[in-house]
C-alpha positions as a Markdown table, in Angstrom:
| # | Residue | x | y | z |
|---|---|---|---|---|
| 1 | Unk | 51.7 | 84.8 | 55.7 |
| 2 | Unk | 53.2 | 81.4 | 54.0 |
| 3 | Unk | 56.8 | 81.6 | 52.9 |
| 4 | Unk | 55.8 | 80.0 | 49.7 |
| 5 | Unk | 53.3 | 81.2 | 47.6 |
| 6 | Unk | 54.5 | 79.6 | 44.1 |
| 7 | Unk | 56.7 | 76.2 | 43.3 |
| 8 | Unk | 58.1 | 74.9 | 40.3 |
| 9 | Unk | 58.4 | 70.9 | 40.7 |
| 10 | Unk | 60.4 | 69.1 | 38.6 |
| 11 | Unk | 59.0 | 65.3 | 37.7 |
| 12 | Unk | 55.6 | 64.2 | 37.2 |
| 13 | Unk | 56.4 | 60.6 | 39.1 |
| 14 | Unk | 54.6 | 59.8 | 42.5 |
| 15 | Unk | 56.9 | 61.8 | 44.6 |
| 16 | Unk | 56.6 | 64.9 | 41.7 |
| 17 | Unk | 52.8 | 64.5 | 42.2 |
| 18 | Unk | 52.1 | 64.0 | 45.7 |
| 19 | Unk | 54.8 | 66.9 | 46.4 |
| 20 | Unk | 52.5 | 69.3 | 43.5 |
| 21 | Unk | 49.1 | 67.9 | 45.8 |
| 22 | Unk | 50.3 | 68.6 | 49.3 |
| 23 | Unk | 51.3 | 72.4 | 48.4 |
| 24 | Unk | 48.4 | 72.9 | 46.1 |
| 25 | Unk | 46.1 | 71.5 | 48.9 |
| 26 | Unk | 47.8 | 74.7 | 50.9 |
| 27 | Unk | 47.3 | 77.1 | 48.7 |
| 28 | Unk | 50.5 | 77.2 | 47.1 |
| 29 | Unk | 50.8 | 78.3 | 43.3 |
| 30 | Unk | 52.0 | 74.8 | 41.8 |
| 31 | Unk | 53.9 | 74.4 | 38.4 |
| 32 | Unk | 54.3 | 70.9 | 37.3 |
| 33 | Unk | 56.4 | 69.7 | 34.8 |
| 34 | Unk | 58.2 | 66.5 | 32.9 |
| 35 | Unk | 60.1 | 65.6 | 30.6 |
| 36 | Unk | 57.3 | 62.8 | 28.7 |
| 37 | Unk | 55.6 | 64.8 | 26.2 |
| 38 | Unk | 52.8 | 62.7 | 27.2 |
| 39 | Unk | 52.1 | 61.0 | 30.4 |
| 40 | Unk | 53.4 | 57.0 | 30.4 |
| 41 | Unk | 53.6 | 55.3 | 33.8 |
| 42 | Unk | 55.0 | 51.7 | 34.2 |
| 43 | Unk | 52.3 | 48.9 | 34.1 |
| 44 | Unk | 53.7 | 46.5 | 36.2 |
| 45 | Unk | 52.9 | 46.7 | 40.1 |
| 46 | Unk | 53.6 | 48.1 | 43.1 |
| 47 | Unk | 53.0 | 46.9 | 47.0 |
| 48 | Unk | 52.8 | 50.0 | 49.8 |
| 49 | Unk | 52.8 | 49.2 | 53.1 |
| 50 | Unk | 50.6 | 50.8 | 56.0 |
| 51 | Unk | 53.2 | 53.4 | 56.5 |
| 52 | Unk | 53.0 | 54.7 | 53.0 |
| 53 | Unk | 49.1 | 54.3 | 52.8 |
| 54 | Unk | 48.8 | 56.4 | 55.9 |
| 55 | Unk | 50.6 | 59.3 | 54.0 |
| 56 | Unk | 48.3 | 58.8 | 50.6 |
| 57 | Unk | 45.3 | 59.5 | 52.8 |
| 58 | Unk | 47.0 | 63.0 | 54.4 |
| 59 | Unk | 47.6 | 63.4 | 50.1 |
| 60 | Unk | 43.7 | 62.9 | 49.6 |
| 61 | Unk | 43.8 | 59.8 | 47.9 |
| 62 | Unk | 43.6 | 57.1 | 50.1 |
| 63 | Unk | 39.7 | 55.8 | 49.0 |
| 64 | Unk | 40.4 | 55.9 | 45.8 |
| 65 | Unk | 43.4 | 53.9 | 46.2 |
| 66 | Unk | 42.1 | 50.9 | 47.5 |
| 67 | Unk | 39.6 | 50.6 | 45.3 |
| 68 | Unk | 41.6 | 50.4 | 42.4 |
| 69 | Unk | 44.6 | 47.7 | 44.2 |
| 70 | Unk | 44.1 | 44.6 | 46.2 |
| 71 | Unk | 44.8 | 44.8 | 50.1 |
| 72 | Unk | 46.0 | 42.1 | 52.3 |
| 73 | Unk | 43.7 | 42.6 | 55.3 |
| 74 | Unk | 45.7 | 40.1 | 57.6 |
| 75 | Unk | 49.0 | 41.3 | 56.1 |
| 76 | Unk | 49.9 | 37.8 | 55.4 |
| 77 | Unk | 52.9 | 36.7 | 53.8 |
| 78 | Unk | 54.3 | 33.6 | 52.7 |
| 79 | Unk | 57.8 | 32.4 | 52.5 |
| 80 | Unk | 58.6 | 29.7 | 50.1 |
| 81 | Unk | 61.9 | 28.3 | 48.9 |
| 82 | Unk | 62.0 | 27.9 | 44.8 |
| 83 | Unk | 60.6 | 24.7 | 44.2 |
| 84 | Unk | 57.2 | 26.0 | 46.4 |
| 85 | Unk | 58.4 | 24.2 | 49.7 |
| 86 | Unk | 56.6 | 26.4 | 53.1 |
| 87 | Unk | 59.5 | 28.4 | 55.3 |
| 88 | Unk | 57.3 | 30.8 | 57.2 |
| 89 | Unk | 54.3 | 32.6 | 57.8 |
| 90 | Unk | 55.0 | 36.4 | 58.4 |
| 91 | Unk | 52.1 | 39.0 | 59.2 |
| 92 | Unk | 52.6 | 42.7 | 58.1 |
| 93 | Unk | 52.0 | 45.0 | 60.9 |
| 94 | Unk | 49.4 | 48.2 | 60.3 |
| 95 | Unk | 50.8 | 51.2 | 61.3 |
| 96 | Unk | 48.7 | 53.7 | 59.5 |
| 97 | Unk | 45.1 | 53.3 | 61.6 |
| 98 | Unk | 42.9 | 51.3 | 59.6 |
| 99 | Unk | 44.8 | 50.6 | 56.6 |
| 100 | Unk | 45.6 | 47.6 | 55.0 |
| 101 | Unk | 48.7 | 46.2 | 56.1 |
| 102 | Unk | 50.2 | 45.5 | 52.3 |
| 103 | Unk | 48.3 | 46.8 | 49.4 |
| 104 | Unk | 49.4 | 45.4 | 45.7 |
| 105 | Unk | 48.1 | 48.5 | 42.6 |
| 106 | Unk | 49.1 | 48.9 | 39.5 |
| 107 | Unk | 51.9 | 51.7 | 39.2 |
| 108 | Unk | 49.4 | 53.0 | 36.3 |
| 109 | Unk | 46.5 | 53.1 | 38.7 |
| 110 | Unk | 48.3 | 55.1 | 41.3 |
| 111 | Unk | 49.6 | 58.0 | 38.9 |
| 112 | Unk | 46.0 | 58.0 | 37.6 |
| 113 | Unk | 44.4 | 59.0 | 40.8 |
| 114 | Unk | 46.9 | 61.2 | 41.3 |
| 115 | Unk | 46.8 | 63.1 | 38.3 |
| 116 | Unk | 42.9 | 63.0 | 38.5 |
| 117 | Unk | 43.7 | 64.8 | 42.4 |
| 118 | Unk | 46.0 | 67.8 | 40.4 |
| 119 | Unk | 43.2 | 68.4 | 37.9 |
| 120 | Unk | 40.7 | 69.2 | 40.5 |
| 121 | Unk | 43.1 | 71.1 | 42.4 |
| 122 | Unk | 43.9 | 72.9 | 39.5 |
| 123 | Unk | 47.9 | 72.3 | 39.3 |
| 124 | Unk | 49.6 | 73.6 | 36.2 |
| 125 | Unk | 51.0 | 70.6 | 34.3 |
| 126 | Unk | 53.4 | 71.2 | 31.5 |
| 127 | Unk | 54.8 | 68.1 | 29.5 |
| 128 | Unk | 58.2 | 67.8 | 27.4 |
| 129 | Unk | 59.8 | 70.2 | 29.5 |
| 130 | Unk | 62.5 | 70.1 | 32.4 |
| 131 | Unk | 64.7 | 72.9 | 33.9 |
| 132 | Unk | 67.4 | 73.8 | 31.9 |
| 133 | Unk | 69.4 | 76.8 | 33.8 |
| 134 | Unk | 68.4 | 77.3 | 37.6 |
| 135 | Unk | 69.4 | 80.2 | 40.4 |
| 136 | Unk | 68.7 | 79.1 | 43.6 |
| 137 | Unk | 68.0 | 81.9 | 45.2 |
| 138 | Unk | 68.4 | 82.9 | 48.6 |
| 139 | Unk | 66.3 | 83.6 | 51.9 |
| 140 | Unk | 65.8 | 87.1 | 50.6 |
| 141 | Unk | 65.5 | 86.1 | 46.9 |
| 142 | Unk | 63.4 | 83.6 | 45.0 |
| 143 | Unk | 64.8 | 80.8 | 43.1 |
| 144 | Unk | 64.7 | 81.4 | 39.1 |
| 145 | Unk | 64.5 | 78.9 | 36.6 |
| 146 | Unk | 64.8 | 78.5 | 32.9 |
| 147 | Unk | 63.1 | 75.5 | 31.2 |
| 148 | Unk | 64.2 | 73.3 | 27.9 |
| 149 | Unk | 60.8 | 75.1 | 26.5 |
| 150 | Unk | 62.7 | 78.5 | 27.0 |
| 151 | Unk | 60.0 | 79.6 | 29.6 |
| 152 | Unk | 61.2 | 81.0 | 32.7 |
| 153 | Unk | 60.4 | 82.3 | 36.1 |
| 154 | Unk | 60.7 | 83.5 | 39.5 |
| 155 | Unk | 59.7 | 80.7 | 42.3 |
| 156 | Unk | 59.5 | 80.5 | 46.2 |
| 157 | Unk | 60.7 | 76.7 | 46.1 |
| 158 | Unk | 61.8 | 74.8 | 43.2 |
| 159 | Unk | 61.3 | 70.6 | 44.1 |
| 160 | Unk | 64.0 | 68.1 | 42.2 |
| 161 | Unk | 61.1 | 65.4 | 42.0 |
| 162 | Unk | 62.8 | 63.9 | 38.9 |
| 163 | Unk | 64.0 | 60.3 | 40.2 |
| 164 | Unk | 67.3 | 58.3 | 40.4 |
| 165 | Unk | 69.1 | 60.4 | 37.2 |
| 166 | Unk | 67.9 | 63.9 | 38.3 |
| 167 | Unk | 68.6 | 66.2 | 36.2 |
| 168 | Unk | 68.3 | 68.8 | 39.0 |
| 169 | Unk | 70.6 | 66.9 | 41.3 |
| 170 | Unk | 72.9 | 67.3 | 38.1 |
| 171 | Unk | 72.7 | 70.8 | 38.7 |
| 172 | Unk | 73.0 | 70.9 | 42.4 |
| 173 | Unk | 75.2 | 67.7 | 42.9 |
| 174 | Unk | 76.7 | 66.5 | 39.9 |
| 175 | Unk | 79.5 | 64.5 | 41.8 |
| 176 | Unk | 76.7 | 62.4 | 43.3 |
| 177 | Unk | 76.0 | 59.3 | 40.8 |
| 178 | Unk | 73.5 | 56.5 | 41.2 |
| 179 | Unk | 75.4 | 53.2 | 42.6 |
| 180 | Unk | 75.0 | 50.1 | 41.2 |
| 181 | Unk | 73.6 | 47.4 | 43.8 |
| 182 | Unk | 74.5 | 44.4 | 41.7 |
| 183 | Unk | 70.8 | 43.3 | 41.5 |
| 184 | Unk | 68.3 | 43.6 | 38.5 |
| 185 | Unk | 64.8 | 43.2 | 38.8 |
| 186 | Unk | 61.9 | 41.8 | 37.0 |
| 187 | Unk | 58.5 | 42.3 | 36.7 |
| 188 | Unk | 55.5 | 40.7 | 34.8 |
| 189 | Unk | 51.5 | 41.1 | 34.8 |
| 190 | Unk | 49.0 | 38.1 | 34.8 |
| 191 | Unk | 45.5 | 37.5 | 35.2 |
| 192 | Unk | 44.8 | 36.3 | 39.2 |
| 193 | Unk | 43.2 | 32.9 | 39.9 |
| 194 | Unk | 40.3 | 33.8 | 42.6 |
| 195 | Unk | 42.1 | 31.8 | 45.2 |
| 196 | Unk | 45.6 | 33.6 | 45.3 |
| 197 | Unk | 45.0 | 36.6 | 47.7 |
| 198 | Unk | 48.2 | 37.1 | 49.3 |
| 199 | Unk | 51.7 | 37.7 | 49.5 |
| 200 | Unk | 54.3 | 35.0 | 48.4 |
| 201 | Unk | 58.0 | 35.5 | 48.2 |
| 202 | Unk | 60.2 | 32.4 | 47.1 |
| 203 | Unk | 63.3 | 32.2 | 48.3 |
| 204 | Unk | 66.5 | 31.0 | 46.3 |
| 205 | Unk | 69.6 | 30.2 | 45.3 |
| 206 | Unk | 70.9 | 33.6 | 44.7 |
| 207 | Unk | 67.3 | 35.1 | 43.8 |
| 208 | Unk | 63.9 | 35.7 | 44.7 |
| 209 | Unk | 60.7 | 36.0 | 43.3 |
| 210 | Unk | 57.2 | 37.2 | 44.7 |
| 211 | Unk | 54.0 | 37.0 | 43.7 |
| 212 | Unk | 51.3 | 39.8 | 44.7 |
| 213 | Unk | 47.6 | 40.6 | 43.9 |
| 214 | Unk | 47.0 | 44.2 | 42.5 |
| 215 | Unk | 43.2 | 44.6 | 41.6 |
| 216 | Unk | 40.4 | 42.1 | 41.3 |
| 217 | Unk | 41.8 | 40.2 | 38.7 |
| 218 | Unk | 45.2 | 41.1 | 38.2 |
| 219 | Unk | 48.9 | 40.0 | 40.1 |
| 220 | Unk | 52.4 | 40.6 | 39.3 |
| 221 | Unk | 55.2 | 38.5 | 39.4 |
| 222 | Unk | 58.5 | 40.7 | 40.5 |
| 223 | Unk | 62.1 | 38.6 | 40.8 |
| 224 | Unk | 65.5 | 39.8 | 41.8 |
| 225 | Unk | 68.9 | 38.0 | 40.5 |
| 226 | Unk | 72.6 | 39.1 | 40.8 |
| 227 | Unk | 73.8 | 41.6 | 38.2 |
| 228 | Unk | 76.8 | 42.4 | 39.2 |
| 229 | Unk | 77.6 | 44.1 | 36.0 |
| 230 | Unk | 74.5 | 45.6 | 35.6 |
| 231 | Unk | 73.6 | 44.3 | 32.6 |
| 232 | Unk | 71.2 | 45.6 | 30.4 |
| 233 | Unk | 69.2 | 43.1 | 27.9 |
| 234 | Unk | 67.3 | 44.4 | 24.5 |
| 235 | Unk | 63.4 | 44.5 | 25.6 |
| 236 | Unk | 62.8 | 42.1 | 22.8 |
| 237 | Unk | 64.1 | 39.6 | 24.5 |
| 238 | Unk | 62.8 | 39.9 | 27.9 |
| 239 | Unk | 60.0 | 38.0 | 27.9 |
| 240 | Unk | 62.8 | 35.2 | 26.8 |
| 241 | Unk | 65.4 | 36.5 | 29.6 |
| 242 | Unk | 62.7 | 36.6 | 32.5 |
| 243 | Unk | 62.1 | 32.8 | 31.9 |
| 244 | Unk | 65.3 | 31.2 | 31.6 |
| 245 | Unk | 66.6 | 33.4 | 35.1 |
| 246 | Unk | 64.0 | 32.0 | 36.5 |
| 247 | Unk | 63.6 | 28.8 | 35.5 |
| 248 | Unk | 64.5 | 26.3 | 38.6 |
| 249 | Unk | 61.4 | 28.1 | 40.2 |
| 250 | Unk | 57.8 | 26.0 | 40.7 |
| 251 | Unk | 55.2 | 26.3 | 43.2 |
| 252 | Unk | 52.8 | 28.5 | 42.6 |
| 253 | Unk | 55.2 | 30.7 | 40.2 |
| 254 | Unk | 55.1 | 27.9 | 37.8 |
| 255 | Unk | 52.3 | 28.6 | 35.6 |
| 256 | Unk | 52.7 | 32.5 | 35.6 |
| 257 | Unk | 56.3 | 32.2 | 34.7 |
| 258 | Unk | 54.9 | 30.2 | 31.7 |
| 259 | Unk | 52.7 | 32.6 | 30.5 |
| 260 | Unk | 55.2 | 35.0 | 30.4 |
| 261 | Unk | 55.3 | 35.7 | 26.2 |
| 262 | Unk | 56.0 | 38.1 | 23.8 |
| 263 | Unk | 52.4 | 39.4 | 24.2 |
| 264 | Unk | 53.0 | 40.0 | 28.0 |
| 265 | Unk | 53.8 | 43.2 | 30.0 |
| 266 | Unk | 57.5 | 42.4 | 31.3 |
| 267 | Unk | 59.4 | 45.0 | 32.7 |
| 268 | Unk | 63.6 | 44.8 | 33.4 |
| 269 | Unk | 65.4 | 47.3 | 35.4 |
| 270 | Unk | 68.5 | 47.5 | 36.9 |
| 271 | Unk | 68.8 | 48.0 | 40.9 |
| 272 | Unk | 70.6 | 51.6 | 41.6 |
| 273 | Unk | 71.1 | 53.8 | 45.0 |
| 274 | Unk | 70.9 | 57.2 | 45.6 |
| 275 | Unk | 72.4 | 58.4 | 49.1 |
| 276 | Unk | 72.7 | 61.7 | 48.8 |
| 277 | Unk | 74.2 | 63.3 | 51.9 |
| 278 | Unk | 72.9 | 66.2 | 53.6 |
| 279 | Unk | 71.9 | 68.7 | 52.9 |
| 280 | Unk | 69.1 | 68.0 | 49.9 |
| 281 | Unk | 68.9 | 71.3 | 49.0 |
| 282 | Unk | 70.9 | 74.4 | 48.0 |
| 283 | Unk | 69.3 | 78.0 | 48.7 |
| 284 | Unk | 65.3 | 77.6 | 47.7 |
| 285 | Unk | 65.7 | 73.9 | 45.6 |
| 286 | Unk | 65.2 | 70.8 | 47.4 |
| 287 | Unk | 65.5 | 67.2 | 45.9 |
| 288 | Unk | 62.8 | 64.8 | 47.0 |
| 289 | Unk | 62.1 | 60.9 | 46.7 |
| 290 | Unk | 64.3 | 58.7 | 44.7 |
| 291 | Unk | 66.6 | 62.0 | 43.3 |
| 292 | Unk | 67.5 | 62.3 | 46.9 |
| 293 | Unk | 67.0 | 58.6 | 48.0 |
| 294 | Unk | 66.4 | 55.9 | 45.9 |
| 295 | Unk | 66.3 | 52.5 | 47.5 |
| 296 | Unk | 66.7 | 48.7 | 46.5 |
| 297 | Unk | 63.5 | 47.5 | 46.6 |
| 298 | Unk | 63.5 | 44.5 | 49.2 |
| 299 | Unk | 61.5 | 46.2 | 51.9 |
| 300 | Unk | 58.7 | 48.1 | 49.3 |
| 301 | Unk | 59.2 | 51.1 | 50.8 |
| 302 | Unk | 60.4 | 53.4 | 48.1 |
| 303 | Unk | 57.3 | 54.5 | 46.7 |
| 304 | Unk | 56.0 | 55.2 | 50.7 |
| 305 | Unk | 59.4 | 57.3 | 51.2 |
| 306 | Unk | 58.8 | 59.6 | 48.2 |
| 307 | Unk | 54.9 | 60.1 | 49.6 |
| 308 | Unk | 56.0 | 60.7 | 52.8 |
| 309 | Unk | 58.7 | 63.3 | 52.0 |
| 310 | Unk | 55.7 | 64.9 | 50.4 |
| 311 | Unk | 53.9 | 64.7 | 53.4 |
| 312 | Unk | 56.5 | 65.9 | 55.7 |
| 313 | Unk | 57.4 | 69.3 | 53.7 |
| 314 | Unk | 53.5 | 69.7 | 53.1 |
| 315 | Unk | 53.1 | 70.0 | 57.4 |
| 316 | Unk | 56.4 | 71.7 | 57.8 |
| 317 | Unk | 54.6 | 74.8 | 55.5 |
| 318 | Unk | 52.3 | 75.1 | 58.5 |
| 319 | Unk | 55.2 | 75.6 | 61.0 |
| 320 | Unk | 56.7 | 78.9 | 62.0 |
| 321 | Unk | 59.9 | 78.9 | 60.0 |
| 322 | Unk | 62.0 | 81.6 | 59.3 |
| 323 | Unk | 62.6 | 81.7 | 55.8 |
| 324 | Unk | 62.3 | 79.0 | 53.1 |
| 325 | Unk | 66.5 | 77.6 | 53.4 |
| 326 | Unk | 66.1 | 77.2 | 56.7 |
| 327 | Unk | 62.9 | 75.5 | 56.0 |
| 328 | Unk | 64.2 | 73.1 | 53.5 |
| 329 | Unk | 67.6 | 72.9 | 56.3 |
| 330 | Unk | 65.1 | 71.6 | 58.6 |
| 331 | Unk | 63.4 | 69.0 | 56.2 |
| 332 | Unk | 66.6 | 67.4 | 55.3 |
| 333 | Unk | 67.4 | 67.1 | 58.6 |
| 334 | Unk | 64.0 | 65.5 | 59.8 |
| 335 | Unk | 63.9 | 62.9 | 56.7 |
| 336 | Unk | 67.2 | 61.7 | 56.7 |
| 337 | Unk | 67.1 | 59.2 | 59.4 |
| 338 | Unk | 63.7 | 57.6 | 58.2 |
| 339 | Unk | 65.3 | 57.4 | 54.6 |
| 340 | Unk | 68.5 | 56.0 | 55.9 |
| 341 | Unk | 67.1 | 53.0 | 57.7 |
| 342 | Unk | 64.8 | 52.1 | 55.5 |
| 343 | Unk | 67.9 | 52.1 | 52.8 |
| 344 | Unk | 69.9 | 50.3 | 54.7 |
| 345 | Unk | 67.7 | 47.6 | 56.2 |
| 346 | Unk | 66.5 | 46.9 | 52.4 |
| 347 | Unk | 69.8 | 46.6 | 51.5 |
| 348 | Unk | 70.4 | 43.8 | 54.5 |
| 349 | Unk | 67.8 | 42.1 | 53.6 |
| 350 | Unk | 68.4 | 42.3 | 50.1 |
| 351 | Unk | 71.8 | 40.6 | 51.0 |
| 352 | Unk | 70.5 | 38.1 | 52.8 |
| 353 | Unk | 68.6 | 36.8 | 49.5 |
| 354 | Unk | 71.1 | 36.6 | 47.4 |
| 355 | Unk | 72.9 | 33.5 | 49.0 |
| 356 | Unk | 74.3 | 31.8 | 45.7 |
| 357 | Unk | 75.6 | 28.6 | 48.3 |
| 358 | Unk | 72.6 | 25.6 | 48.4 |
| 359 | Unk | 73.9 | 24.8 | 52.2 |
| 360 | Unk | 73.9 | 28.9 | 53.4 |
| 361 | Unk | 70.6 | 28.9 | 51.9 |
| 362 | Unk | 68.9 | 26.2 | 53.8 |
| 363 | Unk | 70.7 | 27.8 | 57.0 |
| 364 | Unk | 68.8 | 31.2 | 55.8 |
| 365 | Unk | 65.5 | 29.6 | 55.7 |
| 366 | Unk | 66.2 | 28.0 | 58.8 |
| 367 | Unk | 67.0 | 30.9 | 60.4 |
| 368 | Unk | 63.9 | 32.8 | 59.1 |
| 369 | Unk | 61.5 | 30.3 | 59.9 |
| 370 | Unk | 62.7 | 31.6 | 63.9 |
| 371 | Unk | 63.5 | 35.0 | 63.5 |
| 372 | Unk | 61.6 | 36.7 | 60.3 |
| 373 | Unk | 58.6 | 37.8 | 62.4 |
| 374 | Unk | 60.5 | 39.1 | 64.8 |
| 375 | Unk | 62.1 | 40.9 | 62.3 |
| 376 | Unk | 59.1 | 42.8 | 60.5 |
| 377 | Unk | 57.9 | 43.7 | 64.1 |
| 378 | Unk | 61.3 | 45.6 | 64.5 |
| 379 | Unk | 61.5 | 47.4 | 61.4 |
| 380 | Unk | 58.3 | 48.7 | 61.8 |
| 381 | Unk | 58.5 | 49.9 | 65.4 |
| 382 | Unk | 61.3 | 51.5 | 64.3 |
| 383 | Unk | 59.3 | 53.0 | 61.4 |
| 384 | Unk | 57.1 | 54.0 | 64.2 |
| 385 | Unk | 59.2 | 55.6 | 66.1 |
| 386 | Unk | 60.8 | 57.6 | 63.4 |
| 387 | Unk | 57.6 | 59.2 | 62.1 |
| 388 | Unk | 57.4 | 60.3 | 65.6 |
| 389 | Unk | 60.2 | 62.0 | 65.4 |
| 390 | Unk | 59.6 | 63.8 | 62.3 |
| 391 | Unk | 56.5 | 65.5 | 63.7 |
| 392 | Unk | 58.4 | 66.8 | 66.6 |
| 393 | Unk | 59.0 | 70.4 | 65.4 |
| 394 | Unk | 62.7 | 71.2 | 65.6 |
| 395 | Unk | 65.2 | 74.1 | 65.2 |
């Protein structure tokens, strides 16, 4: 008999929705719920990697997700520096069995299929809601939870899927605070000339900026500058903002950074960490994806890590575990190291881009132009490796 016969998950974001699929898909009673009183996604892209489109096909999805973004069959990437000069060729390895190595979506797109995936598995979604007052239960006793709407109820598990300012990881670990990274990021959405069908990343002087297909006939533009004070601009003026940070930058970024406009989609946000320690849960509540362990983005692998974590508690309900603690003991203890690396490489490379010196930055492209491949090929043997590791059981 499962240990966990109802859930109550708490944010309707990717890692909310792939978490709600892979216990539905089990049988498990899934209640969904966010704080949006309506369902708004961010329209700007998104790239996932082999690793994390591996995991969207154990989710279900994995069809419908490629039809809707733009893969990079060879996994090609180009380094630039700012002014559209070549550094290197790097090729993307696929690690998922017969995925695309790189895929570029729209962030829309993805939370559309998944949302279409909960309707037809029937998942309970209620909107403008979030827990207000939680017990957490115990191996003999279920969690119980009260919501802002005043409903409450018993639950088996209870999932803090509710990203980088969790309110549940309030509840559970208020002493542990999103860190600032010193980076913001921006993001725009253009039309794609037919030609441009892979991934660019420009290198600068203190920034960087990439370029990457995300359907037929759409790309997004996504740069990274120092804010060390993290510094937040009205949304008026992005548009304005995104230009002038970027305005040493030509080559190919040229003409889309001069289409950005007021009538543009332009997106600003400011680069934050979450490392929470072990463990990610207290009696039957876990916290999942970014409210556990939110990433820089350098390496594109947050979006992956939240699927995965989905993944990975969705197999672990097929495992002879004792009760649900230890179960949610054990999943803390298998995704930690996978979350870890991948947080700390992006933040090395993330670093490394950020060279503000003209002389340190033509050492840096130097230096990439002989060891970037060899890089990626590391990371994602390592990556390898890892997933091996988590389907190990363990006690």
């Amino acid at each position: 008999m499962s240990l966990i016969k109802n859930a109550l998950i708490i944010g309707a974001g990717i890692a909310g929705c792939s978490a709600a699929i892979a216990l539905a898909g089990r049988g498990v009673a899934v209640t969904l719920v966010d704080t949006q009183k309506e369902w708004r996604f961010q329209s700007s892209g998104i790239f996932v990697y082999s690793n994390g489109l591996a995991a969207l096909r154990e989710v279900g999805v994995l069809d419908e997700i490629i039809a809707a973004g733009f893969g990079i069959g060879d996994g090609k990437n180009i380094y630039l520096d700012h002014r559209g000069e070549p550094i290197v060729d790097v090729f993307y390895p696929s690690i998922g069995g017969n995925v695309p190595p790189i895929l570029g979506i729209k962030r829309a797109e993805i939370h559309r299929i998944l949302a279409a995936r909960l309707e037809a598995l029937g998942v309970g979604i209620r909107l403008g809601a979030t827990v207000a007052e939680l017990s957490t239960g115990s191996e003999a006793q279920p969690a119980r939870a009260m919501l802002s709407d005043g409903t409450a109820g018993e639950y088996d598990l209870v999932i803090g899927a509710d990203g980088i300012r969790s309110q549940l990881r309030g509840l559970l670990h208020p002493a542990i605070q999103p860190r600032n990274t010193g980076f913001g990021v921006w993001r725009s959405v253009h039309r794609r000339p037919a030609d441009l069908d892979v991934k660019i990343m420009m290198m600068g002087i203190g920034k960087r900026l990439g370029i990457m297909p995300i359907s037929d006939d759409r790309l997004y533009i996504f740069g990274t500058v120092p804010e060390p004070e993290a510094h937040w601009y009205p949304a008026e003026e992005w548009p304005a903002i995104m230009r002038e940070k970027f305005a040493e930058f030509g080559g190919p970024a040229r003409r889309f950074l001069d289409e950005v406009s007021s009538e543009a989609e332009v997106l600003y946000t400011v680069v934050e960490e979450v490392a929470a320690p072990l463990p990610w849960h207290r009696g039957r509540a876990l916290l999942i994806g970014d409210a556990a362990h939110a990433s820089t983005p350098f390496m594109g692998q947050g979006g992956a890590m939240a699927i995965e974590d989905a993944v990975v508690l969705g197999r672990m309900l097929d495992e002879n575990t004792p009760d649900v603690p230890e179960l949610l003991r054990r999943f803390g203890q298998r995704r930690h190291p996978m979350c870890k690396f991948v947080q700390d490489a992006s933040r090395q490379v993330g670093e490394a881009g950020a060279v503000e010196d003209p002389e340190s930055c033509k050492a840096r492209n130097a230096a990439m132009r002989r060891t970037a491949q060899g890089h990626v090929d590391h990371f994602y043997a390592r990556l390898q490796s890892l997933q091996e590791a988590e389907r190990a059981p363990q006690r």
